[in-house]
C-alpha positions as a printed NumPy array, in Angstrom:
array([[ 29.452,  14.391, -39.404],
       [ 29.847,  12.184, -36.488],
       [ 28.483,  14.344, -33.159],
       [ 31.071,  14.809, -30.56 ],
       [ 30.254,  14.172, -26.814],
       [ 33.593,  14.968, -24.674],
       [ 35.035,  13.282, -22.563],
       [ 32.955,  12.451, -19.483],
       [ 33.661,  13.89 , -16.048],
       [ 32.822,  13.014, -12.495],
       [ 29.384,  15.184, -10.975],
       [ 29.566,  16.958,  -7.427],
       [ 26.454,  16.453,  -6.42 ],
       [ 26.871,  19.845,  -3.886],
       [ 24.434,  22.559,  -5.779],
       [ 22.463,  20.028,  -8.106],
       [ 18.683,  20.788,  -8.588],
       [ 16.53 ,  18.345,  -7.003],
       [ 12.943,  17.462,  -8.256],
       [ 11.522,  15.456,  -5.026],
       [  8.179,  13.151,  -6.171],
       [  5.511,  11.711,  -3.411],
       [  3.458,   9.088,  -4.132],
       [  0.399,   8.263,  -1.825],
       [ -0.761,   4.566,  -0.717],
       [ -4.803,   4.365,  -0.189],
       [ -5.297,   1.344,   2.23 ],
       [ -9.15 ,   0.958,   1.941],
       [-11.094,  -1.03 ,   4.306],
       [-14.982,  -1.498,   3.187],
       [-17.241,  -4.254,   3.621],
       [-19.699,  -2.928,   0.825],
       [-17.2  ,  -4.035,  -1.763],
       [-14.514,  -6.628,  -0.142],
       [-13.901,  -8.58 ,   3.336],
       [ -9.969,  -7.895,   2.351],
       [ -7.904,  -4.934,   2.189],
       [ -8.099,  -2.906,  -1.035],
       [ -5.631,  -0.496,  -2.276],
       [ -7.433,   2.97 ,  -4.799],
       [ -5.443,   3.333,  -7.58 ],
       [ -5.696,   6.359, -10.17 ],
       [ -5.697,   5.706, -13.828],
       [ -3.086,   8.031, -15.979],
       [ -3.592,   8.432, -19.467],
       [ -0.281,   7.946, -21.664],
       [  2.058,  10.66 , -21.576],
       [  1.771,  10.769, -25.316],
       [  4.49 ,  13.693, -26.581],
       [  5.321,  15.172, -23.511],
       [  9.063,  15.745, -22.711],
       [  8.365,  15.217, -19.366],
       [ 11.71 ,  13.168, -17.474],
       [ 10.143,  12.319, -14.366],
       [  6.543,  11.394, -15.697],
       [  8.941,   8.92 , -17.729],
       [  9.812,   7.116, -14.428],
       [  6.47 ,   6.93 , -13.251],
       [  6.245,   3.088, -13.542],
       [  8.29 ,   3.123, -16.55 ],
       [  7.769,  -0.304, -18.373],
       [ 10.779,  -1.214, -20.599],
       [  8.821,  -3.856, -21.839],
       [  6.23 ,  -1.304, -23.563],
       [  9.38 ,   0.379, -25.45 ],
       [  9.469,  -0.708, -29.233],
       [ 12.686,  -0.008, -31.185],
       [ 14.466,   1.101, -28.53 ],
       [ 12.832,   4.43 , -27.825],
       [ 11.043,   5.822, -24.848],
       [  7.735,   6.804, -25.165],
       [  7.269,   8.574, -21.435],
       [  4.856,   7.533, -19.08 ],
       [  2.754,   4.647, -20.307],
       [ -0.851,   4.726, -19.384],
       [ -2.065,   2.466, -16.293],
       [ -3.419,   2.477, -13.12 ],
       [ -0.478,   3.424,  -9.884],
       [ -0.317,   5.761,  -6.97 ],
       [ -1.927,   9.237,  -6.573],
       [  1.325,  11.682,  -6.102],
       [  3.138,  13.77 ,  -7.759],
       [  6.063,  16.418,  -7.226],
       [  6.721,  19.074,  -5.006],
       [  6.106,  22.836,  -5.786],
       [  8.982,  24.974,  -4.257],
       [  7.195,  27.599,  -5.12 ],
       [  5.213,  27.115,  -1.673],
       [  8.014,  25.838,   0.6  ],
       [  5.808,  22.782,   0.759],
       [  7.162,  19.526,   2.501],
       [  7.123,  16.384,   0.839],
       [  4.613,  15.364,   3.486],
       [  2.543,  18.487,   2.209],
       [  2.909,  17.298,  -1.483],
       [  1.937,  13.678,  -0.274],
       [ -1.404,  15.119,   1.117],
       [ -2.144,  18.208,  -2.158],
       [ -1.019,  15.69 ,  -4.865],
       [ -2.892,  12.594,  -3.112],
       [ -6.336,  14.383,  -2.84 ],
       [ -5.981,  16.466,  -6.046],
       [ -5.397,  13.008,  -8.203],
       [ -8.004,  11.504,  -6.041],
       [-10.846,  13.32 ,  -5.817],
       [-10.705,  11.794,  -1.486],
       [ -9.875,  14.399,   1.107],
       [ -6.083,  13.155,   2.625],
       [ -6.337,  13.228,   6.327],
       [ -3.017,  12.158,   7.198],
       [  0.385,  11.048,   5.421],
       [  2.508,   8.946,   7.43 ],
       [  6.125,   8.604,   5.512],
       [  7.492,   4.934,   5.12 ],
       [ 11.131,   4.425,   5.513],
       [ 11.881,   2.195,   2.517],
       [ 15.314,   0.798,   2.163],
       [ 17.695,   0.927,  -0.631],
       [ 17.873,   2.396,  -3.618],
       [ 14.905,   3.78 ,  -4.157],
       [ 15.959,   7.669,  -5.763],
       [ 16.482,   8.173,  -9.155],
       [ 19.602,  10.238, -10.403],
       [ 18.419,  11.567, -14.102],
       [ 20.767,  12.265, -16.575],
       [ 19.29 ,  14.401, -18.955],
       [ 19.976,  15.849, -22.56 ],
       [ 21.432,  19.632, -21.282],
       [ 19.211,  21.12 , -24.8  ],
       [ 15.451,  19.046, -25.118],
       [ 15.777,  18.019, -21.296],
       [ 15.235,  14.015, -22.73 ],
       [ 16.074,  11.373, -20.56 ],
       [ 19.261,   9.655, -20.929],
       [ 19.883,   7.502, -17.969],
       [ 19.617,   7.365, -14.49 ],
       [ 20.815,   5.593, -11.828],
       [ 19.427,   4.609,  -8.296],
       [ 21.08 ,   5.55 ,  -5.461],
       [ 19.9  ,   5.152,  -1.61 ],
       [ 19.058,   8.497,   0.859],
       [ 22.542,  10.137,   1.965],
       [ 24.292,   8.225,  -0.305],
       [ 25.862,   9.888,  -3.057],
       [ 27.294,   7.542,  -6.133],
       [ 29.747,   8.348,  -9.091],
       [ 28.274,   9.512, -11.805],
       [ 29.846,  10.565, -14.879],
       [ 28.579,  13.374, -17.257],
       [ 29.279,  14.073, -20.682],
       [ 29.003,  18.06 , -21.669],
       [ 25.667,  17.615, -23.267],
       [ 24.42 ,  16.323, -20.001],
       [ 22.779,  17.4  , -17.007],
       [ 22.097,  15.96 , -13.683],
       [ 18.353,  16.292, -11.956],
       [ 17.947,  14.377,  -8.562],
       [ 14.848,  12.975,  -7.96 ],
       [ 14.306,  11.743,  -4.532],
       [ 11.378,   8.958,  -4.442],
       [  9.13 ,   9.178,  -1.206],
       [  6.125,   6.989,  -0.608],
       [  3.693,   7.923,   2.576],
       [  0.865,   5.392,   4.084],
       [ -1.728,   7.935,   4.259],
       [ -5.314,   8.101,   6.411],
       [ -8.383,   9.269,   3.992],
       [-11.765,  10.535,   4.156],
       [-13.331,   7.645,   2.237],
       [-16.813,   7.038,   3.462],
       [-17.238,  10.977,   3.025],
       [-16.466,  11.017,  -0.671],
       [-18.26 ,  11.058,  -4.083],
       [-15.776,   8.386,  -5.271],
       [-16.948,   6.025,  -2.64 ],
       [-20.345,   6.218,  -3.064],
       [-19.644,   6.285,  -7.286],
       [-17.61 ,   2.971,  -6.951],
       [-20.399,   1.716,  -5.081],
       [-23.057,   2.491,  -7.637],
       [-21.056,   1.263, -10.362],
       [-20.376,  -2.204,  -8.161],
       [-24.516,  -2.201,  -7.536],
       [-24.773,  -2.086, -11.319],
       [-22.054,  -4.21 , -13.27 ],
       [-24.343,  -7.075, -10.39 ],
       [-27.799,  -5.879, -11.715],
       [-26.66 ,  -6.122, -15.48 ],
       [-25.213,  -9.749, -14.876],
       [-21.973,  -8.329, -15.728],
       [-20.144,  -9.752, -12.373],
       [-21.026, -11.01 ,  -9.233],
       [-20.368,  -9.89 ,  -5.761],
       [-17.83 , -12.28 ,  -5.213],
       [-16.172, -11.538,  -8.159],
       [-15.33 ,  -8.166,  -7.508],
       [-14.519,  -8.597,  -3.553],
       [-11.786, -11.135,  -5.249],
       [-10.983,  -9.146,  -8.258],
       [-11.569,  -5.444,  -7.465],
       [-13.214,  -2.852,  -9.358],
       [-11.934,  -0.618, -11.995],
       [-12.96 ,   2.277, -14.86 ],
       [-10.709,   3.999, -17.063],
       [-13.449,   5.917, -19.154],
       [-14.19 ,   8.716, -17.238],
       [-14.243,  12.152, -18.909],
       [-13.297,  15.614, -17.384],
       [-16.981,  16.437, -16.116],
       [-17.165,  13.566, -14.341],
       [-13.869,  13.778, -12.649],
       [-14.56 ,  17.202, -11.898],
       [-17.912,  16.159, -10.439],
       [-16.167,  13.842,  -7.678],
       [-13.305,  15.879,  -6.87 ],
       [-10.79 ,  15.952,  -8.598],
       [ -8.572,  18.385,  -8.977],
       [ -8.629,  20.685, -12.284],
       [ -5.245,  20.854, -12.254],
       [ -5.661,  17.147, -13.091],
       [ -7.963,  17.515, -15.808],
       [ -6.842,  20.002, -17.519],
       [ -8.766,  23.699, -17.55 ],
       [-11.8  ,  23.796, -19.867],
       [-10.766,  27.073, -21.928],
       [ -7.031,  25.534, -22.676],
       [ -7.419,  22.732, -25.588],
       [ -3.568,  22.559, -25.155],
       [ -3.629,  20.878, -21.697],
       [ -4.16 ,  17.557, -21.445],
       [ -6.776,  15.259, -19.028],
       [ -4.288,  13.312, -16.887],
       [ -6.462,  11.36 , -15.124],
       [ -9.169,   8.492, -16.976],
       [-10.612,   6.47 , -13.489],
       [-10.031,   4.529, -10.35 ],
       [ -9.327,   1.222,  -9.758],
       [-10.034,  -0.587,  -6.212],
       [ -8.198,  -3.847,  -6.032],
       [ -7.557,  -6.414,  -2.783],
       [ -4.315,  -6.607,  -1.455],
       [ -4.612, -10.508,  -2.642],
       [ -4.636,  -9.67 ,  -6.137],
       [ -1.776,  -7.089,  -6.248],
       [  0.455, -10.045,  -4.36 ],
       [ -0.983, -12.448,  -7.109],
       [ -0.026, -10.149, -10.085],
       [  3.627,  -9.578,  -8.538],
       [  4.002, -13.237,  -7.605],
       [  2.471, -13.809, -11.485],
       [  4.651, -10.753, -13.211],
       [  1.512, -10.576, -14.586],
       [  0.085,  -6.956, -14.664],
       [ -2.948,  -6.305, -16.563],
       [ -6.282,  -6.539, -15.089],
       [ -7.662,  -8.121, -18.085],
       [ -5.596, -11.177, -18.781],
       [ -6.598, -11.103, -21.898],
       [ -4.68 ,  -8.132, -22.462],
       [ -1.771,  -8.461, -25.42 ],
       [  1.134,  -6.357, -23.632],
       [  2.167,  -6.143, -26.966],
       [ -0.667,  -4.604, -28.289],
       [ -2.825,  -3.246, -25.077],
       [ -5.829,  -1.46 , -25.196],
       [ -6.808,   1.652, -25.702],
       [ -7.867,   2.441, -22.613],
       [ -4.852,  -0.221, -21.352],
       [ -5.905,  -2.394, -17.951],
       [ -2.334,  -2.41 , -16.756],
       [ -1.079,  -1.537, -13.355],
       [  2.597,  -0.285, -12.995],
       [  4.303,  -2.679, -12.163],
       [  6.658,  -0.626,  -9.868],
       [  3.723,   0.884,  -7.71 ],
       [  2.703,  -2.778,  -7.191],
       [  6.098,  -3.384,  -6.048],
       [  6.483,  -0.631,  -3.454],
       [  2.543,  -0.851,  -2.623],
       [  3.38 ,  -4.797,  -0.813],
       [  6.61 ,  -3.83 ,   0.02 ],
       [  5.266,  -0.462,   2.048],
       [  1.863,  -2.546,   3.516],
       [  5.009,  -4.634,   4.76 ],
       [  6.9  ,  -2.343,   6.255],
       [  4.211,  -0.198,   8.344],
       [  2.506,  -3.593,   9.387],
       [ -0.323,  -3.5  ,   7.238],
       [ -2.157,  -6.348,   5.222]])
């Protein structure tokens, strides 16, 4: 039997819920590992499973999809953020700075928010029973757009806000870890300085006691007596600003060019290709490069 949608009707968007997200840029200047700007990047493990809408938009890659079918959030290195808890009348400021150092394992000092222009927000329309994504559509702040529903539909907003945020880097244990692992990938002939001031430094490996052990968040991780939950967050990436402008000029995305996008790694070396977007396009903005 052929399943009946409805007709579709127009959505008021007065009264809809609203699922804010905050994503965090980490403008790193250090000498030890690069004369240039770099830019820390968290690495998220697939979202293998999960019916999770909005961790489905977090650098979504249609280009990962086979058959048609989204598979959530693809793993890859992007922003630390995350979404805001109502729960404690946080700001999205406030969810910048808690999701930022949680992800990060660095203490967020400041979060300063960066007007971006356009169409940045995502308007999800979602299956009203599993809570799947459907659709969604962009829309701009204070600008409300037609959207039609079906009745097996539902509409969750999901306002998009990226901050340029001050961090306590020479005071954390990811510093000085990055740094040890940069002292030895050059004392094992792996790489050589130069290399990685022009190439950045990455590692996707990491397990929970070692996340734990520089800071981050077990919230992140996932708690030790719950097999259920699931470790988020694999490593860190540092990269130069010239190498993120070189992958978007490029389209080319993956740390390792060798990497087969259609058959990456397991751990992957790609970089959402959205956070590399609005990562040049907010240095831009606040003046930063």
């Amino acid at each position: 039997m052929a399943r009946r949608w409805g007709k579709p009707e127009s959505v008021d968007w007065r009264g809809q819920p609203s699922s804010p997200t905050s994503f965090c840029i980490f403008p790193i200047r250090d000498k030890e590992f690069s004369p240039e700007l770099n830019i820390f990047l968290v690495y998220n493990h697939a979202d293998k499973g999960r019916k999770n809408p909005l961790a489905q938009l977090l650098g979504f890659d249609a280009q990962q999809q086979k058959g048609g079918k989204r598979k959530g959030k693809p793993a890859a290195y992007g922003m630390p953020g995350g979404g805001l808890n109502p729960e404690w009348l946080e700001t999205t400021e406030k969810t910048a700075i808690r999701e930022g150092g949680n992800e990060s394992g660095i203490r967020v000092v400041r979060a300063h928010l960066i007007p971006i222009p356009g169409e940045k927000n995502k308007a999800l329309i979602l299956d009203k029973r599993t809570s799947d994504l459907i659709r969604w559509v962009p829309y701009t702040d204070g600008q409300q757009v037609h959207i039609e529903l079906r009745s097996q539909e539902k509409l969750l907003l999901n306002p998009m806000n990226y901050y340029l945020t001050e961090v306590d880097w020479f005071n954390s244990k990811v510093k000085e870890f990055l740094l040890n692992l940069k002292n030895d990938l050059i004392a094992e002939g792996v790489c050589t300085e130069e290399a990685i001031a022009q190439q950045g430094l990455s590692i996707n490996t990491l397990t929970r006691e070692e996340l734990l052990g520089l800071g981050v968040d077990e919230e992140e991780v996932g708690k030790k007596t719950d097999p259920e939950e699931i470790c988020e967050i694999g490593g860190f990436a540092l990269l130069p600003v010239g190498l993120l402008r070189w992958m978007w000029e490029n389209k080319r995305f993956y740390l390792n060019p060798d990497e087969d996008r259609e058959n990456p790694l397991d751990p992957t070396t790609y970089v959402y290709y959205s956070h590399v977007m609005r990562i040049l396009e907010g240095l831009d903005i606040m003046g930063v490069a």
